[in-house]
N, C-alpha and C positions, 0 to 999 in steps of 0.2 A: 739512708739512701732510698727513693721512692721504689716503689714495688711497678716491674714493666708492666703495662698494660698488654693483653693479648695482641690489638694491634701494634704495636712498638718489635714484635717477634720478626727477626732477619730469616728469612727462611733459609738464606746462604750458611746461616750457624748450622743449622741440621743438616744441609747435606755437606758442608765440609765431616760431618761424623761419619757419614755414613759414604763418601768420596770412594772410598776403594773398593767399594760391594757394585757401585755402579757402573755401568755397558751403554756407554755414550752412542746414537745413532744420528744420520743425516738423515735429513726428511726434506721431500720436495714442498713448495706450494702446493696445498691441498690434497695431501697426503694423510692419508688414514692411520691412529697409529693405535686405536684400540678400537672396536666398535659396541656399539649399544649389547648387552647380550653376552660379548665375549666373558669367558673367568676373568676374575680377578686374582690373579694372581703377583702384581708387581706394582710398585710405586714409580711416577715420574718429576722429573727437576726438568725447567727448562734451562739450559745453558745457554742457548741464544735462539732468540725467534719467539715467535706468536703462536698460540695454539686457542683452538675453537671446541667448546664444550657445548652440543646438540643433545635434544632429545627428542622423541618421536614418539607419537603416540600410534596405538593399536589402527587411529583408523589412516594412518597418512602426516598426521600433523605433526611438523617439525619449530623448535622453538631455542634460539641461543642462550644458552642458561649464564655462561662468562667466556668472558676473553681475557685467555692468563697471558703474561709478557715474562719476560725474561725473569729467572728470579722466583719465578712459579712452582708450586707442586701439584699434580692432580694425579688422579686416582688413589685418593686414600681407602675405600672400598676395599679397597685388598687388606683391608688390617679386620677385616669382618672375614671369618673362617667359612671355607665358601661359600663368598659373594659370590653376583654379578656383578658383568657394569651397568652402572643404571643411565648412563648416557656414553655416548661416540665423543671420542677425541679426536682433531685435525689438526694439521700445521694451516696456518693462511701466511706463510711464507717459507724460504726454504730456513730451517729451522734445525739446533741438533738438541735432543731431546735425551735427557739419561735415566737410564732404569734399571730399576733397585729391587729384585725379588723382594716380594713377603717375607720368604723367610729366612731373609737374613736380617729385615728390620724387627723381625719378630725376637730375632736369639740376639740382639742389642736394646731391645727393649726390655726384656727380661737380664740381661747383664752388665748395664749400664744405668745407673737413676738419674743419671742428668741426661743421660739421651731420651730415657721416659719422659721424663718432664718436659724437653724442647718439644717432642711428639703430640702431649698432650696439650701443651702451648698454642701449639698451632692449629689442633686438631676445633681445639678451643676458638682460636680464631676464624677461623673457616664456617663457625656453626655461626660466631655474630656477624659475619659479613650475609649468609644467607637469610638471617632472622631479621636485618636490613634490607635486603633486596624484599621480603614479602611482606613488610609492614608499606615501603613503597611503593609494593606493585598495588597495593589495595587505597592506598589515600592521596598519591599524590597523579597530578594529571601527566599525561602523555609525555608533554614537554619537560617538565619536574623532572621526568625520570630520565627522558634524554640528557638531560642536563649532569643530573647525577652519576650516570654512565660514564658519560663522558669526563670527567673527574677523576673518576677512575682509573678508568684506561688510560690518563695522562700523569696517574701516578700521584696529585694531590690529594684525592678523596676528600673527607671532610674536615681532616683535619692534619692532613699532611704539608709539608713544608718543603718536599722534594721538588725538584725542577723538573718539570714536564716534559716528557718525550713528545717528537712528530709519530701521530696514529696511520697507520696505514689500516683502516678496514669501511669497507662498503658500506653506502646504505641501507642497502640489501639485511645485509647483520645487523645494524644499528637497530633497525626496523623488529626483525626479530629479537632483538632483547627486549627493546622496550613494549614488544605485544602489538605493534600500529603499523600503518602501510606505509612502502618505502615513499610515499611520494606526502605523507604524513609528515614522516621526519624530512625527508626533501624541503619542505615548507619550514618547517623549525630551524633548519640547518642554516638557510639561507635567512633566517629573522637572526639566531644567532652572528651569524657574519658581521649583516647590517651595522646588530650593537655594538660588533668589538670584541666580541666574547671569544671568536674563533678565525684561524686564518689559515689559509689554503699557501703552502708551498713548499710543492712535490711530496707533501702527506697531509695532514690537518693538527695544526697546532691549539690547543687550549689554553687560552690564558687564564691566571688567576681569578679576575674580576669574574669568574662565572661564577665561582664559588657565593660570591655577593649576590648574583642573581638569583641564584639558588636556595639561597637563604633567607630571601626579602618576600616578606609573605604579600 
């Protein structure tokens, strides 16, 4: 039987283990649910909804680092014996988010080896999804990355097979992921249209064939 690749990891497998330690909350559109700074003290799953991962720097500057969807974990920091956060968490819609003290994923990772291993599965995966985002932010152009983002966010990535969700997130954000101005991506957004690559209705749909764009040097 092939050995799963880190990306191939259900993150729904992990927290069905750890289901009963978690404290499900509502969250409004644009609701704050950790801030840059605060302890880290506790892990999140999203259960439904979108959540916005920000960072800021010392003089003002703020920058979208991902946009997690359903099916999500973030703040793994908390597995680091006092951490920080080193970025702000949002809902960009009303969203229920569930949270799973430290240290109960701590006394299941120590008394469980197959919940170690989902742990570090993941934790595994999370480090080549960022070692991808900085190899692109460094080589490929503006639009490349929009492109690639958007892949993402609709759940195919590079090499996923899943069926793409309608996105609901602004320019505004898109802009701040990819590093350029919203009217930067503005400009890309609507040459995507044009192709074919993207469709507007009552969210923005991704089709496959970007992936082909994407890829076409």
């Amino acid at each position: 039987m092939a050995r799963k690749k880190s990306h191939d990891l259900a993150p729904h497998e992990l927290f069905r283990m750890i289901d009963t330690q978690a404290i499900p909350r509502d969250y409004r559109d644009k609701q704050a649910i950790f801030t840059q700074g605060d302890k880290a003290d506790a892990m999140f799953y999203i259960q439904n909804g979108n959540v916005k991962l920000t960072v800021a720097s010392k003089g003002g500057k703020k920058a979208v680092i991902a946009i997690l969807r359903r099916g999500g974990f973030f703040g793994e920091g908390c597995l680091v014996r006092q951490s920080m956060r080193m970025s702000s968490a949002t809902s960009i819609q009303p969203s229920t988010i569930a949270r799973v003290k430290r240290v109960a994923i701590v006394r299941l990772i120590h008394e469980d080896p197959t919940f170690a291993r989902l742990v570090i599965s993941h934790l595994l995966s999370r480090i080549e999804r960022i070692e991808e985002d900085f190899v692109d932010q460094i080589f490929s152009s503006s639009e490349k990355r929009l492109a690639r983002i958007l892949l993402v966010l609709s759940s195919f990535g590079l090499k996923s097979k899943a069926e793409p969700a309608v996105l609901k997130v602004s320019q505004q954000t898109l802009a701040e992921m990819v590093g350029s101005t919203r009217s930067r991506v503005s400009y890309f957004m609507n040459r995507f249209r044009k192709m074919g690559l993207i469709h507007y209705n009552g969210g923005l749909l991704v089709r496959r064939t970007m992936l082909t764009f994407l890829l076409h040097d």
